[in-house]
N, C-alpha and C positions, 0 to 999 in steps of 0.2 A: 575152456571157458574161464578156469579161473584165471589164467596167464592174459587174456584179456583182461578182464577186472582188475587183476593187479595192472596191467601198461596201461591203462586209463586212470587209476588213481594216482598211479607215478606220474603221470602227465599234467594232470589237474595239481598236483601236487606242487610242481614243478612251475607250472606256471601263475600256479599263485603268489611262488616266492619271486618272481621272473615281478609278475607285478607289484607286488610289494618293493622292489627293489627302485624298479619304475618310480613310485611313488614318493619314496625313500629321497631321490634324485630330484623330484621336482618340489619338495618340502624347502631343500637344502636350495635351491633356484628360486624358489621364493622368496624365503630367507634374506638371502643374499642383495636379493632385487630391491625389500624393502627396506634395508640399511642403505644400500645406494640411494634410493630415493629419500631416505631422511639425509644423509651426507650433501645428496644436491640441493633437499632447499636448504641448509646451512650454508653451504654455497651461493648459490642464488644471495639468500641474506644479507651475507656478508660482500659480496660484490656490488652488491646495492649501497650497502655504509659505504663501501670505497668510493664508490663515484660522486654518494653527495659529499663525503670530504674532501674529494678533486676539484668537485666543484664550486664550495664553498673555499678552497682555499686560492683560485683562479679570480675569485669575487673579491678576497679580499687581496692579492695581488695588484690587480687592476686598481680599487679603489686607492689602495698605497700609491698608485704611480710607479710601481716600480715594474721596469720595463723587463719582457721575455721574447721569447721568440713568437710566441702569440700573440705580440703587439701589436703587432700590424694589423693580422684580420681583427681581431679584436674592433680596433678602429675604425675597419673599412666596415663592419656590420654595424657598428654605432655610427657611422657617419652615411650608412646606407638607409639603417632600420629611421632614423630619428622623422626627416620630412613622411614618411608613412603615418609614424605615429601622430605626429599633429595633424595631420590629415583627417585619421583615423579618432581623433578625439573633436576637431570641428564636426563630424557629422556625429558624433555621437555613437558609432559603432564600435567602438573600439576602447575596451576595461583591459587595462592590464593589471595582474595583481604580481607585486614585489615582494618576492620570501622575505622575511629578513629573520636574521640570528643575533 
């Protein structure tokens, strides 16, 4: 009976540090998880700066006149978008608002 007793608490024993260990593992998984997700919205963030100064410097490209290889659509969208927009502002449906810097 006691050789029972004892492989039961050897067991219990055993499996507590079995869990612990477990536990141990998924601390360290967390951890981990929630510096990745601070690291991604810094990410994010900074991917976001990047496009509006892509796209702030494409605005003032164009206004310069000075020609890319985006010229062209460029053009064909301004010379597509424009008869809409007067359209768009005769009937009165149509607010557009312009960023400026």
């Amino acid at each position: 009976m006691v050789r029972l007793v004892d492989a039961v608490v050897t067991e219990a024993t055993r499996n507590r540090e079995q869990c612990q260990w477990t536990q141990d593992g998924i601390d360290v998984i967390e951890e981990a998880s929630k510096a990745s997700s601070d690291d991604m919205e810094v990410i994010k963030q900074r991917t976001g700066t990047l496009l509006e100064m892509s796209e702030d410097m494409i605005t003032l490209t164009t206004k310069a006149g000075i020609e890319t290889v985006d010229t062209p659509f460029i053009n064909l969208m301004m010379n597509i978008s424009s008869p809409i927009m007067v359209k768009g502002r005769q009937w009165g449906i149509l607010r557009i608002m312009v960023k400026v810097k």
